[in-house]
N, C-alpha and C positions, 0 to 999 in steps of 0.2 A: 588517658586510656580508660576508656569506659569498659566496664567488668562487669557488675551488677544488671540480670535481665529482668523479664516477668518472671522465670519459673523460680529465680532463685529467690526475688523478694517473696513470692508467695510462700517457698521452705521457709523463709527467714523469720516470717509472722506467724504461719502455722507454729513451729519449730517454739517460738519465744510465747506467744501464747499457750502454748502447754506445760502445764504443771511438773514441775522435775525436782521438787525441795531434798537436799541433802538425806541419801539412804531409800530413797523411792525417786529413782533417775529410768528408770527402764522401759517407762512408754514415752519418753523424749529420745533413749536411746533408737528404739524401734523408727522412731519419725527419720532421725538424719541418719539410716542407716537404710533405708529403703532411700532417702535421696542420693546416698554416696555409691549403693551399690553397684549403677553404671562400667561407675570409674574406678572400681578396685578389683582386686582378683579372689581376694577372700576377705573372709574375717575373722579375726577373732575376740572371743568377749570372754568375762573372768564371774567369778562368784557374786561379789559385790554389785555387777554390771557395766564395768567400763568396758567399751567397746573400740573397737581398734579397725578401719579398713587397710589392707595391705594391697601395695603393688610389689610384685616379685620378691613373691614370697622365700622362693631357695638362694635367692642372694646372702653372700655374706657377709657384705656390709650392712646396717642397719643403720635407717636415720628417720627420728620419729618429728611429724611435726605435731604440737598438742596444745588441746584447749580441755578447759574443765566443763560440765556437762550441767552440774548443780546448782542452785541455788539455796539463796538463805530460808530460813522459814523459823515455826512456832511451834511447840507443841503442848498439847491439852497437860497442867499438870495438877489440876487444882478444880473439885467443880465444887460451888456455893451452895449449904442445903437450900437457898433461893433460888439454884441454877445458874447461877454467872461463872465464869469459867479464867480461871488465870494460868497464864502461859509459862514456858519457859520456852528460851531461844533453842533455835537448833541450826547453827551457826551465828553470824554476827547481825543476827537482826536489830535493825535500829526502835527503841520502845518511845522514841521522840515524836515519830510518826506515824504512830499508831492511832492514839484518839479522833475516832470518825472515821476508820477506814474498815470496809467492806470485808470479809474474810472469807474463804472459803476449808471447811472444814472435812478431813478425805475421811471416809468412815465407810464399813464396808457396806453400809444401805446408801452409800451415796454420798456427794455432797450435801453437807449442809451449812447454809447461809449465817452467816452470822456477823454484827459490827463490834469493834470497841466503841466500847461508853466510855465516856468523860460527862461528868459533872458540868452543867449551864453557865456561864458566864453571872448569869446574876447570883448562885449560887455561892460562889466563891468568893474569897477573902482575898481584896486587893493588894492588902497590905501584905498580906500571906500565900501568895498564891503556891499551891504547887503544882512542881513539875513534874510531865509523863515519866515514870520509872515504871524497873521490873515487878515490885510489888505490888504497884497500886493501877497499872493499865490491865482492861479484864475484856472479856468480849460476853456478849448477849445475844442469846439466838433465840430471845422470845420463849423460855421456855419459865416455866415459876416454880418449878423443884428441880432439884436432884435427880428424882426418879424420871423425870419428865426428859431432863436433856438423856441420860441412859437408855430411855428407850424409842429417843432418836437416832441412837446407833453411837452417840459421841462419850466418848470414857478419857480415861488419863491415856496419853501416847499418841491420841491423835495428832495426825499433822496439819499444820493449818499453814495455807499460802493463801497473797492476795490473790485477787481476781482480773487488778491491770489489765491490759490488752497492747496490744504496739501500736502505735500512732507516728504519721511525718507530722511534722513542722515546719515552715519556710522549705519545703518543699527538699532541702536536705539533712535534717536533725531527725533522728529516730528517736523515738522514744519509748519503754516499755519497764516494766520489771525486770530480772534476772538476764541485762543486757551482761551484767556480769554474771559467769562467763559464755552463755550462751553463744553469744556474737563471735568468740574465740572459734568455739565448731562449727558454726556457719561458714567462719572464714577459711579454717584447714579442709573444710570439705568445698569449698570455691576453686583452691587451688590445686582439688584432685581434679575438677572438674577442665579446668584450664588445661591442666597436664593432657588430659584425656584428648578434650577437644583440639589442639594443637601436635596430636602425637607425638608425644614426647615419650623418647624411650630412655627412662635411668637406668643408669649403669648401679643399679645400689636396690634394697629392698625399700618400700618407703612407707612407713606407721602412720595411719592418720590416727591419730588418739585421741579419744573422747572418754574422758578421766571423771571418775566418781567421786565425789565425797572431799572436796578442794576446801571447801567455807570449815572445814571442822580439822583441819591440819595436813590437807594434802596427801590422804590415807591413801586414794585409786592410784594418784599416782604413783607414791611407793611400793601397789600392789605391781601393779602392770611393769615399771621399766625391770622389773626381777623375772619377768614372763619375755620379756621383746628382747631383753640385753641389749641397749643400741650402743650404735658406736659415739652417731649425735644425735641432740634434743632439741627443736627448735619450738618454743612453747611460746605462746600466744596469751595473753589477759588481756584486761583492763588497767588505768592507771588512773589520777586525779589529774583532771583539769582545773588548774589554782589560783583559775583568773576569775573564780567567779566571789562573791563578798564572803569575809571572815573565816579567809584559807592564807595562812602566813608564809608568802611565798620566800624567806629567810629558811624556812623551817622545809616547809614543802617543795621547793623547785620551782620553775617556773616552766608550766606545761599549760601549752594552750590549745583544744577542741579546732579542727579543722588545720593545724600548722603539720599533719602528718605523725607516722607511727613514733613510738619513743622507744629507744636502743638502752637498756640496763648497761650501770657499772654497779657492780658487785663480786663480793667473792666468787663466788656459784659460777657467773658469767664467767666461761671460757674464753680469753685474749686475744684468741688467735680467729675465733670463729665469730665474735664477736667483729672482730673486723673486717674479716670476710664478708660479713652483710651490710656493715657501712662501707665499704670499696663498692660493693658490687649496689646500694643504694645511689653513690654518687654516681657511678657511671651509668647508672640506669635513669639518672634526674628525677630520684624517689623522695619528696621532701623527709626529713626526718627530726626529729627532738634526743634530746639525751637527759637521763634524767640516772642518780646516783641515789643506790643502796644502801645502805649502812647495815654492815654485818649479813641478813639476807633481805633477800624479793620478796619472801612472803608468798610465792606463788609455785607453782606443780617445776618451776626453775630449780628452785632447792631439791627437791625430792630426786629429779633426774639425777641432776649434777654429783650426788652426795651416795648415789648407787654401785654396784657392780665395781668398785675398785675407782670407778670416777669416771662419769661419761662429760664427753665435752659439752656443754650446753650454753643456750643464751634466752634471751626473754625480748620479746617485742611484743611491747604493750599498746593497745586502742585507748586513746584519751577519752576520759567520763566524766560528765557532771554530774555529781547526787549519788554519789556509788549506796549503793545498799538501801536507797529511797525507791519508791514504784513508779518514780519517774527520771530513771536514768538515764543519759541523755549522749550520743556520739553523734560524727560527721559523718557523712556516706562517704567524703572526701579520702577520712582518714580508714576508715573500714576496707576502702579499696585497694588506698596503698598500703596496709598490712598484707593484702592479700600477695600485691604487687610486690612486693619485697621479700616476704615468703617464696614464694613463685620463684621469681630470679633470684634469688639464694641457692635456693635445692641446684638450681642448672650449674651453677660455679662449684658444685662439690663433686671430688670425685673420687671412686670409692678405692679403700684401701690408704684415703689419705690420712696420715696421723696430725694431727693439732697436740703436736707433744711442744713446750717449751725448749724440749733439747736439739729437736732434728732442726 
């Protein structure tokens, strides 16, 4: 089932090539929020900026489907009276892959360009070499004071995200930055879009949610499902693909890029709804993976789950490779059947249904 068109790759690049780093999400919000508004009836959006499209809105069942908005980044915390500038994370940026890479620095005159430095290869001590860490990777934007990067606009607090862009590969591998979680609200706004275009009328209201602030503890989402109240949560991430070199698939799972979405076991995960989307997977011939949590998901799945007395929820994950590198990597294969499985889920739920263990 081919799903993916022109207009939607085009949001999907626009959308992943815009800068969204953790706590400054709100002109990526604006991008898939004029793509979604077609297909929804309202919206609603919160302080922090997570944004929400609704269909039927005075229903009184509620069922949100959800992806996070953010991604990782840097910020200014340190500048050299030479001008060199040391970071701190803000989220789980990786300092391994930093040296030699491009930066762009948001400041309110604008961006400004800037790389991390590392030390020349001749330079260094073989015997000794060190490795990129938080202390000792710094970025350079050419300036030779103190005063000089200041009065290019850059101070402590700035945010700093690469510059990446999204790129195919073999003509079905995406490639880009902040695929996690971006790709997640590409896909919940695919399946408004589906809904729309296929008239589909749910008997239920239905959250598209596009959640703030997920790489630093899952805050948007604990803001938002205390504003929607749902009844269920069907949330959408990324997950590791462990077939690629020195990922211990003993330790890891065994999740492979292109073998279709991955179905969480963990607490969080509700039993009953969880199985609801593997039934209605098999009988829709949705390839699927299963991959098990220990204690939680780690992803906007806890936050739902763990709200309002306890909303039923589950997690269907997009397989990655390189998570949190600027060249993270999925299937178009498997990006469709997220969609696909999303999609025919919602039509198997109906409202007022409880997913209580007792009924």
């Amino acid at each position: 089932m081919k799903i993916l068109n022109k207009k939607s790759m085009s949001f999907l690049e626009q959308y992943l090539n815009n800068a969204a780093p953790t706590g400054y999400e709100w002109e990526g919000q604006k991008i898939w929020m004029d793509y979604l508004k077609p297909y929804v009836d309202t919206f609603i959006t919160d302080t922090y900026g997570t944004a929400v499209g609704v269909i039927n809105p005075d229903a009184k069942f509620k069922v949100v489907i959800e992806g996070h908005s953010d991604e990782i980044s840097w910020y200014v915390n340190y500048i050299t009276d030479k001008g060199l500038i040391y970071v701190i994370r803000n989220g789980g940026s990786d300092h391994q892959i930093a040296p030699s890479k491009w930066v762009n620095i948001h400041t309110k005159k604008g961006i400004i360009k800037g790389v991390f430095g590392w030390p020349a290869i001749h330079t260094r001590k073989a015997a000794k070499e060190e490795t990129p860490k938080i202390d000792n990777i710094f970025i350079d934007i050419g300036a030779e004071s103190k005063e000089e990067v200041e009065k290019m606009g850059v101070h402590v607090g700035c945010v700093i995200t690469y510059p990446d862009t999204f790129q195919v590969i073999n003509e079905n591998k995406f490639i880009c930055r902040a695929i996690d979680n971006r790709a997640g609200g590409f896909m919940i706004a695919e399946v408004a879009r589906l809904l729309h275009e296929n008239n589909i009328k749910l008997p239920f209201g239905l959250y598209i949610t596009n959640s703030v602030q997920e790489e630093v503890g899952l805050r948007g989402a604990e803001m938002i499902t205390n504003t929607i109240k749902p009844d269920v949560a069907i949330v959408t991430d990324v997950c590791h693909d462990t077939t690629t070199p020195m990922i211990n698939q003993k330790e890891q799972g065994f999740i492979e890029m292109g073998k279709g979405p991955v179905v969480s076991y963990a607490p969080a995960v509700q039993n009953k709804l969880r199985e609801k989307i593997l039934d209605t997977a098999i009988a829709k011939e949705i390839p699927f993976q299963r991959l098990a949590s220990s204690r939680y998901t780690g992803t906007d799945t806890d936050a739902f789950a763990y709200s309002n007395g306890g909303v039923a929820s589950a997690l269907i994950s997009l397989p990655l490779r390189y998570m949190h590198t600027t060249v993270e990597m999925v299937h178009k294969d498997d990006v469709e059947n997220v969609i696909r499985m999303i999609y025919e889920t919602l039509l198997e739920i109906k409202p007022e249904e409880s997913f209580s263990y007792f009924d």
